[in-house]
N, C-alpha and C positions, 0 to 999 in steps of 0.2 A: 562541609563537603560541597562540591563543586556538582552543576546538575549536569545530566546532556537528557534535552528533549530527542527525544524518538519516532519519528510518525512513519508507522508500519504500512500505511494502505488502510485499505485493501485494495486490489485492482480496479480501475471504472469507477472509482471514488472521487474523481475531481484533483487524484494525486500530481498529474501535469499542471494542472493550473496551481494549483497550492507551493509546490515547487518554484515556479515562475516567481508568484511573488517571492518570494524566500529569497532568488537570486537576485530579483532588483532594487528589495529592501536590505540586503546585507549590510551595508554600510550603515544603514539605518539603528541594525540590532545590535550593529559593532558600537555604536554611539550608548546603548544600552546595555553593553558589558556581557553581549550574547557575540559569541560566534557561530555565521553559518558554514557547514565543511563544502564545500567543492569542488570537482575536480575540471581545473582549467584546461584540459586536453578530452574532455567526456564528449561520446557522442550526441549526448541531451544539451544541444546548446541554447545559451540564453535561460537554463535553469538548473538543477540539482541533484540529480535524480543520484543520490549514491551507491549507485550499482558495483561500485571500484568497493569500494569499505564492505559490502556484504560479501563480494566475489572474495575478499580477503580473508575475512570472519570464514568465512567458508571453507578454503583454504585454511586453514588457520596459522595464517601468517601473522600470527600476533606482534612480532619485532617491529616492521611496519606498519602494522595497524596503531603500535603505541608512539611512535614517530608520529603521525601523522593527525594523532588525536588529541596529544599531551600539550593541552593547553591551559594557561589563565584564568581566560573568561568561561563560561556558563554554553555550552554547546547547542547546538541544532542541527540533525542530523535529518536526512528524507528518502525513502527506499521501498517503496513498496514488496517490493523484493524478501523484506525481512517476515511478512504475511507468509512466504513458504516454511518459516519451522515449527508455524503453530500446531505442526503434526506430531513433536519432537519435542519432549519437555524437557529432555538433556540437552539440547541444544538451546532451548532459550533458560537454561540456566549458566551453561557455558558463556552467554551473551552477558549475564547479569552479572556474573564474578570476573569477566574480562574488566567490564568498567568499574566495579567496585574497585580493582587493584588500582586501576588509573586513580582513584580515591574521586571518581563520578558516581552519584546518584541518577539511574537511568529511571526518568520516567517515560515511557511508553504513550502514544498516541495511535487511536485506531477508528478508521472510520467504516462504516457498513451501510450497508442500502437495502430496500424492499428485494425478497430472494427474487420475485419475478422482471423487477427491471432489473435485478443483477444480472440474472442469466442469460436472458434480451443481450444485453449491454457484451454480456460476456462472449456470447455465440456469434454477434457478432463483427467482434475485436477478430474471432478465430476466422472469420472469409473479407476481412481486411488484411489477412497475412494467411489469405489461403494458399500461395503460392508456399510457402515457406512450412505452413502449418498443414496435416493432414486433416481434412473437415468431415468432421461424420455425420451420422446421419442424424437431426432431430432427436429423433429419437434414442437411440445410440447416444447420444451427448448426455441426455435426461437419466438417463438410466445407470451411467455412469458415475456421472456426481452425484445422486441418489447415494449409490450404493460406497464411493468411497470419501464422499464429504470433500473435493477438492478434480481440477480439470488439470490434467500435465500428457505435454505434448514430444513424450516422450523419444519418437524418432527424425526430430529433427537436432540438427548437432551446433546449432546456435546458439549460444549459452544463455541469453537475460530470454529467451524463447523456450524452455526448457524446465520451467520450478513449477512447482506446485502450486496452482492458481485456488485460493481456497472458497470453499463455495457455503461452509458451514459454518455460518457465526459462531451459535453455540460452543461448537468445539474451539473455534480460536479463543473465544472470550474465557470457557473455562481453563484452558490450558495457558493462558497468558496469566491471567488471572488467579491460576493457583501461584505464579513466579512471583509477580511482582505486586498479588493484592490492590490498595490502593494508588500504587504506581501508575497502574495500567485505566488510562481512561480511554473511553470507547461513546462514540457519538453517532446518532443516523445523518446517514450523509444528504443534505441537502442542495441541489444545483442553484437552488436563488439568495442572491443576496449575500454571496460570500461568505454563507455562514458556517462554514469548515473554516477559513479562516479567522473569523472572527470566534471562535470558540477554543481557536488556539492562542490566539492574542489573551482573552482572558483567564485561560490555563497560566499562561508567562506571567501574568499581572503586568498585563504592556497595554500602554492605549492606542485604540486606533487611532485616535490622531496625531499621532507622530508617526506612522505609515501609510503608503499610498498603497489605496486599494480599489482595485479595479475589477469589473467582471469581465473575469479570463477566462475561457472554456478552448482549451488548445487542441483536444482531441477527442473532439466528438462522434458519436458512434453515427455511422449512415444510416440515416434513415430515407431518405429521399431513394437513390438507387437498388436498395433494399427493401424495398417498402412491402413488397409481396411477401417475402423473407421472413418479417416481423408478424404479419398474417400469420404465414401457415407456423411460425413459434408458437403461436398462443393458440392455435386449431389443436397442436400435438399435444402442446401442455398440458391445454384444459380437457383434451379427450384419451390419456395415455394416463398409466398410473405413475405416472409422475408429480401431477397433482397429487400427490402423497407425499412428497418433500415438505413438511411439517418441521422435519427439525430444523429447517432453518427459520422457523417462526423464534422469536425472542421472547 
C-alpha cells in the first residue's frame, strides 16, 4: 500500500517555513519516489500550504479530490488547516477511509509548542490581522480557549480565517490518536536548527543530505512593535486564572 505523509500543524508551528522547503525540494522527493501536492494557482506562493485539498475534503468533493490525489508515488501533503477537525472524530475518520479507498496509508504529522509561547504566538497572529480579525480582550482571549480548548474567529467571512485554531494538545493528540494510533506522530516544535524538519526527513527514512536545508522562518510573530503587547500577555496570564490552563500541559 501506497503512504501519504500528512502534516497537520498545528498553527505557529514553523508550518510556513516547513512548507517552503517542501516546495523547493519537490523535485528532490520526486527523485525519491515521494510526491509533493501543490497548488500552482495558490495564494501561498513559493510554498504549499494545501488549503485547496482541505477546503475540498471539507466540501466533500471527493470526485476531485481523487483526481487530484490518485497517484503512483508515495505522497506529501501540508495544511495546517487539517489541525481544525481534531474537535471531530467523525471527521478525521472520514479523512482516514477517504485515503484508505485511494489504497493510501495516511500517516499523520503534528507538531505542538509550550501552551504559553503558543498563545503569545497565537494572540498575536490575531492583531496582525486585526483589521480582518475581531481582537478581544486578553483576557476574553484566555478565558475562551480555557473553556473551549480551540480560538475561531467566527464573524469574519474569509474562509482560511475562519477554522478552529486548536489551543488543546491533549485533545488533538488524543482524538487523532484514537484514529490513526501509531500512524499519528506528534513532536515539540522547535524554532532552531530545523528540527521539525529534520524529524520529518527521518519519519520518510530520507537523508538530509540529499536536501537543501535552510533556516527559514517566513512568518514571524512581531515582537519588536509589539513589545508592550507581549508584557501585558504574560502580566494577564500570570495574574488571571488563566494560569489554570493545565490541560494543555502534556
Amino acid at each position: 500500500m501506497k503512504k501519504c505523509y500528512l502534516h497537520i500543524g498545528n498553527f505557529k508551528t514553523g508550518s510556513t517555513s516547513f512548507q517552503k522547503f517542501l516546495f523547493q525540494n519537490r523535485k528532490k522527493f520526486e527523485s525519491q519516489k515521494f510526491e509533493v501536492i501543490y497548488d500552482k494557482n495558490i495564494y501561498f506562493k513559493k510554498t504549499i500550504n494545501n488549503l485547496r485539498i482541505f477546503k475540498l475534503f471539507s466540501e466533500k468533493k471527493f470526485n476531485i479530490l481523487k483526481k487530484i490525489l490518485t497517484k503512483r508515488k508515495d505522497l506529501i501533503l501540508s495544511s495546517e488547516y487539517f489541525s481544525s477537525l481534531s474537535f471531530d472524530l467523525e471527521k478525521i475518520k472520514l479523512l482516514q477511509n477517504f485515503f484508505k479507498k485511494l489504497s493510501y496509508k495516511l500517516i499523520i504529522i503534528y507538531f505542538y509548542r509550550d501552551d504559553n509561547e503558543f498563545l503569545y504566538s497565537l494572540y498575536s497572529e490575531i492583531l496582525k490581522h486585526r483589521k480582518r480579525i475581531e481582537v478581544e480582550k486578553i483576557f476574553d482571549f484566555l478565558k475562551f480557549v480555557k473553556e473551549k480548548g480551540y480560538f475561531q474567529n467566527k464573524k469574519n467571512k474569509i474562509y482560511f480565517l475562519n477554522f478552529k485554531y486548536p489551543v488543546n494538545n491533549k485533545i488533538v493528540i488524543k482524538n487523532w490518536k484514537k484514529v490513526f494510533g501509531k500512524n499519528f506522530n506528534y513532536f515539540k516544535f522547535d524554532k532552531s536548527n530545523n528540527r521539525s524538519i529534520l524529524q520529518f526527513l527521518k519519519l520518510t527514512n530520507l537523508n538530509k543530505k540529499d536536501f537543501d536545508i535552510k533556516d527559514i522562518n517566513l512568518n514571524k510573530t512581531r515582537n519588536i512593535k509589539f513589545w508592550h503587547i507581549k508584557r501585558k500577555f504574560y502580566y494577564n496570564y500570570l495574574k488571571s486564572e488563566s494560569k489554570k490552563i493545565n490541560f494543555l500541559k502534556l
